[in-house]
C-alpha positions in Angstrom: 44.0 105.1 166.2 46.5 106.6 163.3 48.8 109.4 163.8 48.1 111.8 161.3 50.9 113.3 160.0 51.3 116.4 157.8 54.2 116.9 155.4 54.4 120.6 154.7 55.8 123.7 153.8 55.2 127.1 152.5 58.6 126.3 150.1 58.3 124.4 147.1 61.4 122.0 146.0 62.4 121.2 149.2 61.9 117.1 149.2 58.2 117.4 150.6 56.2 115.1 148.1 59.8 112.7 148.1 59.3 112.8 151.7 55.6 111.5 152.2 56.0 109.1 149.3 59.0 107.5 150.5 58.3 107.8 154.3 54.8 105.7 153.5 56.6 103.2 151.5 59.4 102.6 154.3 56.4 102.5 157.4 54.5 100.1 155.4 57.5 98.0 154.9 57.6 97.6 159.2 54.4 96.4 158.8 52.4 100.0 159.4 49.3 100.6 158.0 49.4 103.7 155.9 47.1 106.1 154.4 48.9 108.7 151.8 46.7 111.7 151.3 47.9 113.9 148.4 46.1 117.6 148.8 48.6 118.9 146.4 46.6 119.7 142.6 49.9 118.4 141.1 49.1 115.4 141.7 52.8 114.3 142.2 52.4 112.2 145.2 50.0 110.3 143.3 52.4 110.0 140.3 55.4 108.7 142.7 52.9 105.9 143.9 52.4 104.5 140.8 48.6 105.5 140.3 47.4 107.6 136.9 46.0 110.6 138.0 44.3 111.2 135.0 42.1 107.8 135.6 42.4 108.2 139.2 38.6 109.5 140.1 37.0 110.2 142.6 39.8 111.9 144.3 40.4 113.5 147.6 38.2 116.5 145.8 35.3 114.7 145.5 36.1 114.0 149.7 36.4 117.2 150.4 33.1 118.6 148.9 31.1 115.8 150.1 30.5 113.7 147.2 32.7 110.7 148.2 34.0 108.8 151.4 37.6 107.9 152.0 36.7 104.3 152.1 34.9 104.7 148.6 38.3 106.9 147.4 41.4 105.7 148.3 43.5 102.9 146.1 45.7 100.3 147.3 49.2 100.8 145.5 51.6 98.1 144.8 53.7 99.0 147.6 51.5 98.1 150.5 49.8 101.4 151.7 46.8 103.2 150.5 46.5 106.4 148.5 44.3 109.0 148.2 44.7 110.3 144.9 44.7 114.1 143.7 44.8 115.9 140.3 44.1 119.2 138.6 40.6 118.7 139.7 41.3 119.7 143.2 42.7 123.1 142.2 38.7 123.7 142.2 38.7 123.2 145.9 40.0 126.0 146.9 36.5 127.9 145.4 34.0 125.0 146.2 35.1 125.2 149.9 34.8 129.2 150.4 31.2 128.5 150.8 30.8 125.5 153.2 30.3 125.3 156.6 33.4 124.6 158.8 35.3 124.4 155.4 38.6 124.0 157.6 37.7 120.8 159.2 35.9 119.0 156.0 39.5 116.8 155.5 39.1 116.0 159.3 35.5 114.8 159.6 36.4 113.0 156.9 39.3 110.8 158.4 36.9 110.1 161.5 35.4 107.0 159.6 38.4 105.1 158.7 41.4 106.3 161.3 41.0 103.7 163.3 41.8 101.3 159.9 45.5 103.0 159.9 48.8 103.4 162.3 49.8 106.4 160.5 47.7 108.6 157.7 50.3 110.8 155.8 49.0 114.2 154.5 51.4 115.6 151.4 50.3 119.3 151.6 50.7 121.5 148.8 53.6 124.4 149.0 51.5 126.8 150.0 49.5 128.3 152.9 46.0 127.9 151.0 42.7 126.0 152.3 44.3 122.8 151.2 46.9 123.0 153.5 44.8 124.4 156.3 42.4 121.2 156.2 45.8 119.4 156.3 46.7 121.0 159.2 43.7 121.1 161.4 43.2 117.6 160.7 46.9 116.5 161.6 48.3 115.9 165.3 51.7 116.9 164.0 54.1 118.5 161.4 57.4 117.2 159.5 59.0 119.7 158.0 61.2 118.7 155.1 63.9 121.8 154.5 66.9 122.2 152.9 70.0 124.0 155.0 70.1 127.2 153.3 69.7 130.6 154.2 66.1 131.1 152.6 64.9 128.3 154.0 65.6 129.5 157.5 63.8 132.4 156.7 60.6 130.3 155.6 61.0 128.2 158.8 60.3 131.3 160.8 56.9 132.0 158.7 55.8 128.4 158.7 56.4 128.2 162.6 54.4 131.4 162.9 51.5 130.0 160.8 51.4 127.0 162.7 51.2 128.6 165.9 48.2 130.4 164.5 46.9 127.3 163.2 46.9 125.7 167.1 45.2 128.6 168.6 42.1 129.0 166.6 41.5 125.8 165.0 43.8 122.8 166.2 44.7 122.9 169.4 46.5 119.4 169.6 48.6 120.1 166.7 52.5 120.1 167.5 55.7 120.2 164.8 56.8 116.2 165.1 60.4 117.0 164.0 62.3 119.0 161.1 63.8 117.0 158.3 67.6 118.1 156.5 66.8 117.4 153.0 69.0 116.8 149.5 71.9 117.5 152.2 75.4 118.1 150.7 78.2 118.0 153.7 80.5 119.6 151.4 79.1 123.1 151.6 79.9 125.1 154.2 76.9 126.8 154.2 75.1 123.6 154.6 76.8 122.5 157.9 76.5 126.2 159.7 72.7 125.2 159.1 72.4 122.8 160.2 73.9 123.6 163.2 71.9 126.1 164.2 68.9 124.1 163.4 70.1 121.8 165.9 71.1 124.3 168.4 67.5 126.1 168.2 65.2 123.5 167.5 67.1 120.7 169.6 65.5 116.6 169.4 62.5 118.2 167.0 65.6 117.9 164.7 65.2 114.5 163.3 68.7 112.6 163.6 68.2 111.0 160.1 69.4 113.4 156.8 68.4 112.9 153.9 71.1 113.1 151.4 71.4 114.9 147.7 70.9 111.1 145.9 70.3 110.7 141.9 68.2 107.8 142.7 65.8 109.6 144.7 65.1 111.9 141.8 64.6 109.5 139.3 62.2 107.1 141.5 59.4 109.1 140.6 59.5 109.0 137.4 58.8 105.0 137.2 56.0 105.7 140.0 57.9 104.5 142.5 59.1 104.8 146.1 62.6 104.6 145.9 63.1 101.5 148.0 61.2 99.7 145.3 63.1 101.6 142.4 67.0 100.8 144.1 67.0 99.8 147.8 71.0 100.2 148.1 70.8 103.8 147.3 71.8 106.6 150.0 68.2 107.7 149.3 66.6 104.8 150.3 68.9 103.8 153.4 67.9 107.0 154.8 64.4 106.8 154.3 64.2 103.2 155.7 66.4 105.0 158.9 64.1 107.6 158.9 60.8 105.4 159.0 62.7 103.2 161.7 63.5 106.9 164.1 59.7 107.6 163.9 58.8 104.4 164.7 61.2 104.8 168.0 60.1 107.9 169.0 56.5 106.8 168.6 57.3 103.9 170.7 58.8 105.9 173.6 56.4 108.0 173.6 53.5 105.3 174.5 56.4 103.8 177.3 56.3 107.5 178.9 52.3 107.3 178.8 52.2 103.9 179.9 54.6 104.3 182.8 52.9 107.5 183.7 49.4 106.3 183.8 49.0 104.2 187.2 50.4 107.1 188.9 47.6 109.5 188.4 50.0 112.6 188.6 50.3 113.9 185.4 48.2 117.0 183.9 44.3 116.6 183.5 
């Protein structure tokens, strides 16, 4: 069964979109099979995999009100993981779903049918806290949260954490932050490393080891629709992605040896 994993939050320009497009590129690479879900109208996830979101139709719009499957949707890209294209269209969402039935959970019924297909299903959620991003959320089992060591993004951190506590006690229970992410990180400020630090010091191992550096490459990638491991593998950018995608992949493993060794005991928690 995947691990669905949103990338999110409430602060744009922060490496989000750079994050879930590069971070399904590198799993795939280790042989993962991923699902990228962009639920940002933008459309740049979709853009930075190489698909035309203009041509791209359906979408993940046409999934969300019903009138398409993920299986019928989503588009193998040339980089071996699966998209589930966005565009302008799915600004409409936000309307269309005010009226449906459990409108909170229509991305997460929808996932049902083809999770099994996947190791990890990657959700790009828009910046913002809007019904997009709740459907991301309450159909995720956990958070990344790309952020940039400044002093306003400490501040969003606290809201986000908030919101996400909210989200777990009314409408996803399970739902747990899987680690933060230091993004276009420049050691030379100051600023930067006092950040850091007390990201570290607060937030402990949810703080992923892996940063991911201020890189050129990175930027440009998208631009050619592509991750950047396909765009210039001996970048900073793409080293720390591929060490990123490996540190996941560990943690994800030890986890499974904790349940596995804890199992034929019969003494942990119902």
């Amino acid at each position: 069964m995947a691990s669905v994993l949103a990338v999110t939050n409430q602060k744009g320009g922060v490496g989000k979109t750079t994050t879930a497009v590069n971070l399904s590129a590198c799993l795939a690479e280790s042989g993962q099979r991923v699902l990228l879900i962009d639920l940002d109208p933008q459309g740049n996830a979709t853009t930075g995999c190489g698909v035309v979101k203009r041509a791209a139709l359906p979408t993940v719009y046409q999934v969300l009100i019903g009138r398409s499957t993920v299986a019928d949707t989503r588009l193998a890209s040339d980089f071996g993981f699966d998209v589930l294209p966005a565009n302008r269209e799915l600004a409409g969402a936000e309307i269309d779903l005010i009226e449906m039935e459990l409108r909170e959970y229509r991305l997460r019924d929808a996932l049902v049918d083809v999770a099994g297909e996947y190791d990890f299903i990657l959700l790009d959620c828009p910046p913002a806290l809007n019904m997009l991003t709740v459907n991301g959320l309450v159909a995720a089992d956990t958070v990344m949260i790309p952020m940039q060591c400044e002093y306003y993004a400490l501040e969003g951190l606290t809201d986000l954490v908030a919101t996400l506590k909210k989200v777990r006690a009314n409408l996803n229970r399970r739902l747990e932050i899987e680690g933060l992410l230091r993004t276009m990180f420049d050691p030379r400020s100051t600023l930067t490393q006092q950040v850091s630090r007390d990201l570290e010091g607060h937030f402990g191992d949810k703080v992923y080891r892996t940063i991911i550096p201020r890189n050129v490459r990175l930027a440009e990638a998208p631009s050619y629709g592509k991750p950047v491991i396909a765009f210039d593998r001996s970048s900073k950018g793409a080293q720390a992605y591929l060490l990123l995608a490996q540190e996941i992949l560990d943690r994800r493993a030890g986890k499974q040896g904790v349940g596995k060794k804890a199992a034929p005991g019969g003494g942990g928690q119902p």
